[in-house]
Structure formats: C-alpha cells, structure tokens
C-alpha positions as CSV (number, residue, x, y, z in Angstrom):
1,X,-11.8,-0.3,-3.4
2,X,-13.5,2.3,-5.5
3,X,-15.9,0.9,-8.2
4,X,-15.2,0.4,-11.9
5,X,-17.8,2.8,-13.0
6,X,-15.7,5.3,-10.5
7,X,-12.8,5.8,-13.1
8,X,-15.5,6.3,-16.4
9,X,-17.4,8.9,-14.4
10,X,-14.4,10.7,-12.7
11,X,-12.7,10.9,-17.2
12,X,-16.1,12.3,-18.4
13,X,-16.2,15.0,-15.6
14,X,-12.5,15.9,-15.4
15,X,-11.3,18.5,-13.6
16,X,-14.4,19.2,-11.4
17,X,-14.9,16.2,-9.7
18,X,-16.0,16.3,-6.2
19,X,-16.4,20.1,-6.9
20,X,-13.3,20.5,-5.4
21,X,-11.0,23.0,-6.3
22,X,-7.8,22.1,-8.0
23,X,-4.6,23.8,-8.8
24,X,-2.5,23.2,-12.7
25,X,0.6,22.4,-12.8
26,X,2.2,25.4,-14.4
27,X,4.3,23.9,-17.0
28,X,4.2,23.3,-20.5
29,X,0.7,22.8,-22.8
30,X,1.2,20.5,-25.5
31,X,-0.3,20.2,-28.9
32,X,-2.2,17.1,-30.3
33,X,-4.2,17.3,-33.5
34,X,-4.7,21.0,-33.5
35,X,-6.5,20.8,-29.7
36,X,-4.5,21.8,-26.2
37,X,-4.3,19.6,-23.9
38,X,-4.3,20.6,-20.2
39,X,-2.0,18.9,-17.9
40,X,-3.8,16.7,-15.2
41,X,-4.4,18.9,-12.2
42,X,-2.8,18.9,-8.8
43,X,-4.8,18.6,-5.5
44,X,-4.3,21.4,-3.1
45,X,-3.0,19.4,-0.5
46,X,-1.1,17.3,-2.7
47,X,2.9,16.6,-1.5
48,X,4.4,16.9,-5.1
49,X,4.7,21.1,-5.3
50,X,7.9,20.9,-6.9
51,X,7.9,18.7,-10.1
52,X,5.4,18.6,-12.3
53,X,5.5,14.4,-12.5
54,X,2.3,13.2,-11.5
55,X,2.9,8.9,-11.8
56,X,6.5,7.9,-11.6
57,X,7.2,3.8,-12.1
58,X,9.9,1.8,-10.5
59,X,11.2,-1.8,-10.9
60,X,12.4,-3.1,-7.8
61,X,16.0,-4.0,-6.9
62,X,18.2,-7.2,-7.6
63,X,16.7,-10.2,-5.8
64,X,19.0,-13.9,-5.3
65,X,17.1,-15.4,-8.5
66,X,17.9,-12.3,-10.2
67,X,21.7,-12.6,-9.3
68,X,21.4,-16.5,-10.3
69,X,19.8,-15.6,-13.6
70,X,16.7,-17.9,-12.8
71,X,13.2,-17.2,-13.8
72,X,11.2,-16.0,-10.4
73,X,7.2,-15.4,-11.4
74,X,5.2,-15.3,-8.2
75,X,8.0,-17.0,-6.0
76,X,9.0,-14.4,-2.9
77,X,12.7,-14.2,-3.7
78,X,14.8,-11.1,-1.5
79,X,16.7,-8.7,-2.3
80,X,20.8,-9.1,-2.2
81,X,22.9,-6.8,-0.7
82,X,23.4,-4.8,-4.1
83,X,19.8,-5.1,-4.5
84,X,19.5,-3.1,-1.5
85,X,22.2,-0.9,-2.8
86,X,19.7,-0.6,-6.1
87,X,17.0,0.6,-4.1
88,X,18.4,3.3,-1.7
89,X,20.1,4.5,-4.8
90,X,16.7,4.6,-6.3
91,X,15.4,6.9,-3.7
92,X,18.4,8.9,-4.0
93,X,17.3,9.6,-7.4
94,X,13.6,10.6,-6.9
95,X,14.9,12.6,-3.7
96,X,17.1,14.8,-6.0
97,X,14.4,15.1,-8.2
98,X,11.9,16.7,-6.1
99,X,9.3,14.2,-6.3
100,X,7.2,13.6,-3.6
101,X,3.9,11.0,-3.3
102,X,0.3,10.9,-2.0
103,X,0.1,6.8,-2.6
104,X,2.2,4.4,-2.9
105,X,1.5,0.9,-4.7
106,X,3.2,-2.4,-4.8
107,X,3.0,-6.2,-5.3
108,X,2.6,-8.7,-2.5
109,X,6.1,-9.7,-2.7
110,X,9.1,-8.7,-0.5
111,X,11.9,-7.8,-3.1
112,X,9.4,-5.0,-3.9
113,X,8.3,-4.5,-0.5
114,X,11.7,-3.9,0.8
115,X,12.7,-1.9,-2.8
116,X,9.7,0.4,-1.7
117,X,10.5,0.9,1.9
118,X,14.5,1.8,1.0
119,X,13.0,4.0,-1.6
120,X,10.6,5.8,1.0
121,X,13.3,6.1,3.6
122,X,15.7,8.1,1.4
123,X,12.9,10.2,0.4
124,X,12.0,10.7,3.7
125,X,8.1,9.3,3.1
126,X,8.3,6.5,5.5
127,X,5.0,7.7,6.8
128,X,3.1,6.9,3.8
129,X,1.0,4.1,3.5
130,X,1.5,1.2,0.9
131,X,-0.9,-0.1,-0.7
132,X,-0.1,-4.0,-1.7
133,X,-1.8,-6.3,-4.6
134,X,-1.6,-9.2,-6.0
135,X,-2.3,-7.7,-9.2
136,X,0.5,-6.3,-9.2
137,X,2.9,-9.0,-8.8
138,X,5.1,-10.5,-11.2
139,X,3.8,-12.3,-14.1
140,X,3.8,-16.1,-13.6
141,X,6.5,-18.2,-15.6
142,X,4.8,-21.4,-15.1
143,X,6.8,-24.5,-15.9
144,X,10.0,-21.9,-16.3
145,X,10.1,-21.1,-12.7
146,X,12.8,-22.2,-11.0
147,X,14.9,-22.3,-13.9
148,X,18.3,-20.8,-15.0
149,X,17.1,-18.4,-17.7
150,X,20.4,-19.5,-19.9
151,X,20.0,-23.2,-20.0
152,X,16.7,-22.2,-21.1
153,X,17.5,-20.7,-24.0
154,X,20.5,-23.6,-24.8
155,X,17.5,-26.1,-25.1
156,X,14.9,-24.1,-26.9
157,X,17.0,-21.3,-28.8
158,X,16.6,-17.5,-28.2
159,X,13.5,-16.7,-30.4
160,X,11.1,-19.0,-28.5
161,X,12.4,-17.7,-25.0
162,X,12.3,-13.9,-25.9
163,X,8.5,-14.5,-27.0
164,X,7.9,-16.1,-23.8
165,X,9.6,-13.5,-21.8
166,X,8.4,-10.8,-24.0
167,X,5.5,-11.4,-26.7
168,X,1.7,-10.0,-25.9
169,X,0.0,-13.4,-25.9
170,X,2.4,-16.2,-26.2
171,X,2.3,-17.7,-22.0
172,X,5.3,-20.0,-21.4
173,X,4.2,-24.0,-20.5
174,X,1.9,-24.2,-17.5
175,X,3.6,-25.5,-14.3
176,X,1.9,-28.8,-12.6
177,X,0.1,-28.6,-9.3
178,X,3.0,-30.1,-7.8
179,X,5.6,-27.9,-9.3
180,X,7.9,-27.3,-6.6
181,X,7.4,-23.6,-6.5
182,X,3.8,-23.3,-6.9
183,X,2.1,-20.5,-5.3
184,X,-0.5,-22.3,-3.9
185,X,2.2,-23.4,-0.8
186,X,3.1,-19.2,-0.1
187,X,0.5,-18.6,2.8
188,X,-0.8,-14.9,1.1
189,X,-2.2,-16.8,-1.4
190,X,-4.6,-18.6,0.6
191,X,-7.6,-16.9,0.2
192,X,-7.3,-16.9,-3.1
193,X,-5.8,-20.0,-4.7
194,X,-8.6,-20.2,-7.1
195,X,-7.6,-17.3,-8.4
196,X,-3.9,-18.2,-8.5
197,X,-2.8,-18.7,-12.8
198,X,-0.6,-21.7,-13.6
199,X,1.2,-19.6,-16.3
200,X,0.4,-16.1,-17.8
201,X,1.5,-14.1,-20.7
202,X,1.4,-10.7,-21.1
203,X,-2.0,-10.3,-22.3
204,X,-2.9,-12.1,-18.8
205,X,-0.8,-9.7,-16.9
206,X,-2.4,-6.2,-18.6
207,X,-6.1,-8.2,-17.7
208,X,-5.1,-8.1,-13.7
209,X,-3.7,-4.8,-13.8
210,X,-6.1,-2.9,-15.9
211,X,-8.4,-3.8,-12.7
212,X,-6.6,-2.1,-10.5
213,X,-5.7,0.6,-12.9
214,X,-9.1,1.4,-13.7
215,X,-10.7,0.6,-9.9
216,X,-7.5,2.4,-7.8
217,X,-4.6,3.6,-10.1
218,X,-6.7,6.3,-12.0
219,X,-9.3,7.4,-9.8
220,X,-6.6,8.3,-7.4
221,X,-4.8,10.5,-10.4
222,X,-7.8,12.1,-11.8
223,X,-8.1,13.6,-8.1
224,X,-4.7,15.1,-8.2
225,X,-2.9,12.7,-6.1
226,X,1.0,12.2,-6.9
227,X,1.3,8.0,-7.1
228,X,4.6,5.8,-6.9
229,X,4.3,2.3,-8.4
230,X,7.0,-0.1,-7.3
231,X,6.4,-3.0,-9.4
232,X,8.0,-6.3,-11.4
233,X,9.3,-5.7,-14.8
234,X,5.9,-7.2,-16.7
235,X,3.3,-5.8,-14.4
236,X,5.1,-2.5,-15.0
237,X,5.3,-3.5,-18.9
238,X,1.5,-4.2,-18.7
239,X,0.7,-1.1,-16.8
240,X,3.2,1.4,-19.2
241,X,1.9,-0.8,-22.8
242,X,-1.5,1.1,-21.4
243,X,-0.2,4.5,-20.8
244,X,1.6,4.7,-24.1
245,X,-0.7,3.0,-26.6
246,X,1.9,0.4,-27.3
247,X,1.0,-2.2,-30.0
248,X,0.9,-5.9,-29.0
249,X,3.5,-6.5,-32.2
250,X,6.0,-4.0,-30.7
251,X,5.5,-4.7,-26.9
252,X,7.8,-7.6,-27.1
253,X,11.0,-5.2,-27.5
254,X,10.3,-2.9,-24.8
255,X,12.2,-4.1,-21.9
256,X,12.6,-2.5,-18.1
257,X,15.6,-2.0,-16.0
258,X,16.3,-2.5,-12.2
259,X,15.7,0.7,-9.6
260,X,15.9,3.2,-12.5
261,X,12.9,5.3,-12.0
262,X,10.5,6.1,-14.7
263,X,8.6,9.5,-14.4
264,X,5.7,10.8,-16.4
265,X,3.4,14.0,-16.5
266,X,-0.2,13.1,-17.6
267,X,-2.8,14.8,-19.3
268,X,-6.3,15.3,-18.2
269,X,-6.7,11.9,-20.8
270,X,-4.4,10.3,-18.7
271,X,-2.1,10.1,-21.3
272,X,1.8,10.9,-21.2
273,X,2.6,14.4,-22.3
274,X,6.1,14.9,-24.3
275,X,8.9,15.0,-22.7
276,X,10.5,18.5,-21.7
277,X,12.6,17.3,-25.2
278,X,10.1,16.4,-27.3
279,X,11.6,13.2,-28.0
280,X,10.9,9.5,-27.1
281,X,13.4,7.7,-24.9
282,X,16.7,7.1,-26.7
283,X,16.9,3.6,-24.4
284,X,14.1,2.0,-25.5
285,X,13.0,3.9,-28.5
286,X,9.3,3.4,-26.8
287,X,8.6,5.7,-23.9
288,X,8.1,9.6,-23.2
289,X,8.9,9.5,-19.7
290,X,11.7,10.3,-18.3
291,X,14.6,7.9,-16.8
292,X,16.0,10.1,-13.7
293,X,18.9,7.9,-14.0
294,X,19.5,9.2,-17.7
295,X,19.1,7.1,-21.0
296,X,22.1,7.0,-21.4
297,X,22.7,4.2,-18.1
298,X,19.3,2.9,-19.3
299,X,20.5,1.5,-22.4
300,X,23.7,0.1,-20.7
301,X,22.2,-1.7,-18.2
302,X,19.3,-3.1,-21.1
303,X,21.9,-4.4,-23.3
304,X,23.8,-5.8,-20.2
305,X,20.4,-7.8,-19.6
306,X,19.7,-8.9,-22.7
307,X,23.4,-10.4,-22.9
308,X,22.6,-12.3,-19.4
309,X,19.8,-13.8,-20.4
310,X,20.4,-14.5,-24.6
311,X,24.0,-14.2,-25.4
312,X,25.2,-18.0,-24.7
313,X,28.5,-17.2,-25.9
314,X,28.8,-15.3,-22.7
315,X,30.1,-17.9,-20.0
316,X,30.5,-15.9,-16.7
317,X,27.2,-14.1,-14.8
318,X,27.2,-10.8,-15.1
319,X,25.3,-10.0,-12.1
320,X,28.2,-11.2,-10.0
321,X,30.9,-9.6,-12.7
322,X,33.4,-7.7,-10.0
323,X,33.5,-5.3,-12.7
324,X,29.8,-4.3,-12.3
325,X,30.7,-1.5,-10.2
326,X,27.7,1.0,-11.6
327,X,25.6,1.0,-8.3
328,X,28.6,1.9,-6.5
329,X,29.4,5.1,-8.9
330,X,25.8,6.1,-9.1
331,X,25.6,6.0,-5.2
332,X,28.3,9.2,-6.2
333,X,25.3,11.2,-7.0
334,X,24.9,11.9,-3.9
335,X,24.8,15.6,-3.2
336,X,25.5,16.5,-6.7
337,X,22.7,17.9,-9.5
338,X,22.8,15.0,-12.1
339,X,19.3,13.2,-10.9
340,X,17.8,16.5,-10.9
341,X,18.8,17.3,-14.5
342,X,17.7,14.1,-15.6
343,X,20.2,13.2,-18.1
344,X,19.2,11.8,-21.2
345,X,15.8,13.9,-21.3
346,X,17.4,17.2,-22.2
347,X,15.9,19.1,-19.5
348,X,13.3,18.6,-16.2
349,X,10.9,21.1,-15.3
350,X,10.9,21.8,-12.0
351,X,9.7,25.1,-9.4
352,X,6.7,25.1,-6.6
353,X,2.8,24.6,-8.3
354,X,1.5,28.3,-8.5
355,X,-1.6,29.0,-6.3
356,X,-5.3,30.0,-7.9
357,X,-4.1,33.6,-9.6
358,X,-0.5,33.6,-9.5
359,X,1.5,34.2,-12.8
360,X,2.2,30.7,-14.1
361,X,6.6,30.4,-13.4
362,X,8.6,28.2,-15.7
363,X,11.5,27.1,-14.7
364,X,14.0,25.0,-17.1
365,X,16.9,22.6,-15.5
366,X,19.3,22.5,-18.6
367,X,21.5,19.4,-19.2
368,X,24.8,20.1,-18.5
C-alpha cells in the first residue's frame, strides 16, 4: 500500500512525478475562475487511448436480498440470474464506449466480485488484476440487516428510513453481537474483527474509503493510470460525495442505480471536468459524469427504486415485476452505437491520445 503522505506529495508535484513523461488527453480545457485547467495526464503505456475517461464507477448487479427488497450491509449475498444479466450488460456498455483500465478495484464481497469479473470478460480485461477491500464494501445497516426494506418503513414511516438509508451522519440502530448476520461469523473477516462496525452511517463510510482513496485510489490516477471501481451503492456515494464537493445536507438525495456505469474525466485537482454538455446529470440533478447507459434510463430505474423501497401503496415487488423487461432491451445494444453516444450527456469525446508533438484531434460523437 502506498503511504498517505504519497497522495499529498504526488498533488503538489503534478504532472512530473517520477520524472516520467506523460502524454494529455487531447480534449477539451475547461474554465474555472478565470484559470485553465489541464486535464489529468495519461501514462504512456496506459490501456485507455480511446476515451478521454480517466475513473469510471460502477454499482454492482442485482443480488437475492436485492430481488427480496431486504437490507444486505456487509452480508455476502449473490447475484441472480438478472443480476448476472446486469453485469454483462454493464460491460457491454463500457466496451462500446471505448474504455479500457489499468486497475481495477472492488469490495470483498461476491455480488461485486462476480459484477466485476462479467464486466471484465465482456471487455475483454479478464487479465487484469483486482484489487479487493474491505473498505470498500457496503456500508453496514446494523440492526436493519436482514430486514425487508418495506416493513421497515410500515413501522417507522418513510422520513426516518430515507435518513438512515441516505443522510450524512444519522447510522441506523447498532446490531447485537449475536445478530444473526453479523460479520464477525463471514471467515474474511477474521483478521480483522476488531475492526468490523456494528452500524455505520455515511459519514462512517466516506472515513474508510477516503483511506483508500487517498493511500491507493489517487496515487494510482495522478500517475495516469485508467481505474474501474466496482462498488456498493454507499461506498460509491462516499467515494463520488468526495469527487464532487457534495454537501452533507444535499448527499441524502443522491441515490445510485444498478450496473449503469458512471464515467468521469478529471483534472490535474482530481476534480470532475464538465461534461462534453456542460450540464449536470438530468437523473440526479448532482453529478457531471456521464451515465453510458443515458439519463434518461437513469432516472427510470431511480424512481423505480425509490417506489420499491418507500411507496407502501405499492403491493407487488418490482424486482420480480414480469414487466421489468429493461435488461433484456438494453442487452439490444448490442452491436449498435447508442453506449458509445452516451445518451443523456449530449455528446462523448472519443479518438486515440495524440503522442508528444502531434496536433491535438477532437473528435465529437453527436447524440442522435
């Protein structure tokens, strides 16, 4: 593991550490406050020489508790078969969109482990090694786990559960020792069960990360590297709040959807440059990176969610809803442009990195 002070020294020097010669991404400059900012640079011998993306997110695919509508934390639930479905169609997407990584990152649990590996197969980067953390796992739901995420809400009403689920600071109850699902039984764990929370909030969640963040995540970029993070919905919320400045009032409405990725280009600040648009995210009102999937299915599938868990007029599960057919369409996008266009963002840049002297190309996918 590279040491904290690694990522401090590696911001102040930029560009020029190691001495090594890197190459910019030759795309767009954008403004802020009067000063240009440079796009982070791209290692020579970097994979990713046709998009300009240098971090790209991804939440992994439906797992049995997610199907149930059950609160899962740390518990190592796996994926369905449409959560299978979710993830190859997930690598379909990044495959159309030229993307291609130097790291990979996930949790220590298996519905992102196998979400990553699908991913990696359909992008043809089975080869790469994956890096695995617990600090990157799920946030822990305490007493909650276990649950049905519904009946939750019936017995202590929808504000009080959507600040648990979603606030900065507000952790839902602690479980016991001898809560039925405790991690302290899962055998990864047992090196570290001192280490193990009984129930975290969000604020707990962006403390784990923003170790590996700072110790891993960001050296890794600042030395041009191209990283994939296949993640949980709050350890992905922790580790976006941070890339975007989010405040801790407003956190508690951004929410993430299933095997959509999330791409972002990054500045030399490691901070998100505009989109080829200019404008935030129309599904979350939040973000400036861009949903390969388009915002459009973004903000279906959020509002889907939301319904599942809050909406307890809604009887039947909408995970298991026959009409829930959208994995089965999207899997259509397969040999056709759409991913690559990125609907919802307008337009993707796209076109090989120039080398040291070249003209600097630009070239513009339009939205149909």
């Amino acid at each position: 593991m590279i040491a904290p002070n690694r990522f401090s020294s590696l911001l102040r020097k930029g560009v020029k550490s190691r001495d090594r010669k890197y190459l910019y991404r030759g795309f767009r400059y954008t403004t802020v406050g009067g000063d240009q900012v440079k796009p982070l640079p791209v290692a020579p011998e970097s994979l990713n020489r046709e998009t300009p993306y240098n971090i790209c997110f991804l939440r992994h695919g439906q797992s049995t508790w997610n199907r149930d509508n059950v609160f899962i934390g740390w518990t190592d639930t796996p994926l369905t078969d449409d959560g299978v479905l979710e993830a190859s169609v997930a690598g379909q997407m990044l495959e159309k969109s030229g993307m291609m990584f130097d790291q990979v990152h996930t949790s220590l649990l298996r519905r992102c482990i196998r979400t990553c590996n699908l991913a990696l197969m359909e992008l043809g980067q089975e080869y790469l090694p994956v890096h695995k953390s617990w600090r990157l796992n799920e946030r822990n739901y305490g007493d909650l786990v276990g649950k049905n995420k519904k009946d939750v809400v019936k017995k202590h009403g929808v504000d009080q559960v959507k600040r648990w689920r979603r606030s900065y600071d507000e952790p839902p109850p602690p479980m016991s020792d001898d809560h039925l699902y405790h991690p302290k039984i899962d055998p990864r764990y047992q090196n570290m069960i001192h280490k193990i929370p009984h129930s975290e909030s969000l604020k707990n969640t962006v403390a784990r990360s923003s170790v590996y963040w700072e110790n891993v995540l960001a050296p890794a970029l600042l030395e041009g590297q191209t990283i994939l993070i296949v993640g949980h919905e709050n350890n992905l919320r922790s580790l976006i709040m941070r890339l975007e400045d989010i405040d801790q009032k407003d956190i508690i409405n951004l929410s993430i959807p299933r095997a959509i990725p999330l791409a972002y280009r990054l500045d030399t600040n490691l901070k998100p440059l505009d989109r080829p648009d200019g404008k935030l995210d129309e599904a979350t009102g939040f973000l400036r990176g861009t949903w390969l999937g388009g915002d459009k299915a973004v903000k279906e599938v959020l509002e889907r969610d939301h319904k599942q868990v809050y909406d307890t007029s809604v009887v039947k599960n909408l995970e298991t809803d026959p009409k829930r057919d959208k994995w089965k369409n999207w899997r259509d996008l397969k040999g056709d442009a759409n991913c690559k266009k990125a609907n919802g963002a307008g337009q993707v840049l796209t076109g090989r990195i120039p080398h040291s002297g070249e003209p600097i190309p630009k070239k513009v996918v339009e939205q149909s």
